[in-house]
C-alpha positions as CSV (number, residue, x, y, z in Angstrom):
1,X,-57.5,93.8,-73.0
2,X,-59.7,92.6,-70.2
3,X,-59.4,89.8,-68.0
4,X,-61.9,87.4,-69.7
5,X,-59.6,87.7,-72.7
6,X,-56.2,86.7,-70.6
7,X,-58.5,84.1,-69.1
8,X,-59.3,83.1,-72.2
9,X,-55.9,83.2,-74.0
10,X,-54.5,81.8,-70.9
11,X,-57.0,78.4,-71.1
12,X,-56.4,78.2,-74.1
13,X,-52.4,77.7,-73.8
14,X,-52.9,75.8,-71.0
15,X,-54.9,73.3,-72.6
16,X,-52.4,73.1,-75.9
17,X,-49.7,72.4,-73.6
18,X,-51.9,69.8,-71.7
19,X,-52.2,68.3,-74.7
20,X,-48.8,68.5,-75.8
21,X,-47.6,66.9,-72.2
22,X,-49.9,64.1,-72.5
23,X,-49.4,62.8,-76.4
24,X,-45.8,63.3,-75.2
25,X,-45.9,61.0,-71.9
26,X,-48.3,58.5,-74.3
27,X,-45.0,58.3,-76.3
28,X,-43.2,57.6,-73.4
29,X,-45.6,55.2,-71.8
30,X,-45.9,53.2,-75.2
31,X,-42.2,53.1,-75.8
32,X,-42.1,51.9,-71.6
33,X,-44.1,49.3,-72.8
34,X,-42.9,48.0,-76.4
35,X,-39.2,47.9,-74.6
36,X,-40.8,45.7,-71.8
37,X,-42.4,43.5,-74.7
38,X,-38.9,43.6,-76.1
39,X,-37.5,42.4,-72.9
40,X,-40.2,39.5,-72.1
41,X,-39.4,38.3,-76.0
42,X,-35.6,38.0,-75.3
43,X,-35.7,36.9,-72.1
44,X,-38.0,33.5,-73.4
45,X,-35.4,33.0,-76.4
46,X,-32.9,33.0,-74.0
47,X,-34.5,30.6,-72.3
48,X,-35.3,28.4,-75.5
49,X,-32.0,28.5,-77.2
50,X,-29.2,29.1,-74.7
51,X,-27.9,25.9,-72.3
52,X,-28.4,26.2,-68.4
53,X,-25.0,25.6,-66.0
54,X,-26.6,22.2,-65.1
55,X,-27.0,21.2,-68.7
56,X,-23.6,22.2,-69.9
57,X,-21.9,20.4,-66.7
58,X,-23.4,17.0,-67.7
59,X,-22.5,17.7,-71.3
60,X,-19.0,18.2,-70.3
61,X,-19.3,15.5,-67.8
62,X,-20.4,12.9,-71.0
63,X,-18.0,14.3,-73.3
64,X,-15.3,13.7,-70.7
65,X,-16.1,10.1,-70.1
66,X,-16.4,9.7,-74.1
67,X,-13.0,10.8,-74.5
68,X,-11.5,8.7,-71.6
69,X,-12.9,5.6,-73.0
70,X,-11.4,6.6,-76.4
71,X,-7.9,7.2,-74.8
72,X,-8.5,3.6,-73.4
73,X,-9.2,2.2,-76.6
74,X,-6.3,3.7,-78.3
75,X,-4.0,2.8,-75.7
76,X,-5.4,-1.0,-75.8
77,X,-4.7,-1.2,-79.3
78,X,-1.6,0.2,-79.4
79,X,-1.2,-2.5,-76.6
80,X,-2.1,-5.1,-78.6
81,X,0.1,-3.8,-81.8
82,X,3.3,-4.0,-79.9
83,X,2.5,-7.7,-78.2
84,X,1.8,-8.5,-82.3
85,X,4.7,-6.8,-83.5
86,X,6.8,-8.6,-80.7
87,X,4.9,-11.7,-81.7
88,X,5.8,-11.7,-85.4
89,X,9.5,-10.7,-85.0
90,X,10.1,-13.6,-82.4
91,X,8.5,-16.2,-84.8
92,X,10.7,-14.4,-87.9
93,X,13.6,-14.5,-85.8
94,X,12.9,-18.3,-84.5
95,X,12.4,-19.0,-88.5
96,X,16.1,-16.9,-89.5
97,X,17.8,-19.2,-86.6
98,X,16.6,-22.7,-88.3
């Protein structure tokens, strides 16, 4: 064998693994890429669909004042049961004593 023929034979593998390093690093350069696309896409439904800090602290902030003003009311109108209660039992027993 001569050395045009190992020249030759020699190209020629060099070339088929050439080929075979590049469509190999295209896979990895298009997977690099679809996984960044991935990324962008969660990171803006993220942003869409999940609260920030600032937005839960005032919803917690409302909800707290909501549920103070219930206990308020509750508490007024128990208040206000107990003064009628108190009420109707010292006119029934102002009634009983006549």
């Amino acid at each position: 064998m001569d050395w045009t023929a190992v020249a030759s034979i020699g190209s020629l593998a060099a070339t088929g693994a050439g080929t075979v390093a590049w469509w190999m690093f295209r896979g990895v350069v298009a997977r690099a890429d679809a996984n960044e696309k991935d990324l962008a896409n969660y990171k803006l439904y993220v942003a869409e669909h999940y609260a920030t800090q600032n937005d839960l602290t005032k919803a917690v902030a409302s909800l707290e004042r909501t549920i103070e003003r219930l206990i308020e009311a509750v508490n007024q109108n128990s208040k206000e049961t107990r003064d009628g209660f108190t009420e109707l039992h010292r006119r029934i027993d102002g009634k009983a004593d006549k």
